[in-house]
Residue, then its C-alpha position, 0 to 999 in steps of 0.5 A: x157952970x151950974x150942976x144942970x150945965x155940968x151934967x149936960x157937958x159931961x152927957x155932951x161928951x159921953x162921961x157919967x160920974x162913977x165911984x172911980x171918977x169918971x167913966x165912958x160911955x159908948x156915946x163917948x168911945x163914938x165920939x172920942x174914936x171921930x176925934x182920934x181919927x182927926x188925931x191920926x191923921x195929923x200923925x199923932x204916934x198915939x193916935x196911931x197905936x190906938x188903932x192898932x188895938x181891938x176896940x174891945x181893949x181896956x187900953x182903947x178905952x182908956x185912951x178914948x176916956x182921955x180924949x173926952x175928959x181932956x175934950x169935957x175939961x176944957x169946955x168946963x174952963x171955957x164956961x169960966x168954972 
């Protein structure tokens, strides 16, 4: 995957590169909140207590950065990178 790849998959999921790795942006939460919904209801426990949480919570946020790293992560593997 070349850099112009990289940056647009990591755009693609909602991620920019931080001086912490990688951070979430609200195209992202967007994305990742669709994708916890699927989660959900396949019954997912942490699906489940995610929705529990304000989306204004640090810990839904977290738990939306994952699902898009984890999402961006496996793109990156697919390309052969």
């Amino acid at each position: 995957m070349n850099p112009e790849a990289r940056q647009e998959a990591l755009r693609y999921h909602g991620l920019v590169e931080s001086k912490d790795g990688l951070a979430l942006t609200v195209q992202g939460f967007r994305k990742a909140s669709r994708r916890a919904l699927e989660l959900r209801e396949q019954g997912d426990p942490e699906a489940v207590r995610m929705f529990t949480l304000d989306p204004g919570d640090p810990l839904r946020w977290e738990y939306c950065r994952c699902i898009q790293i984890e999402a961006y992560t496996d793109e990156v593997h697919r390309s052969g990178f």
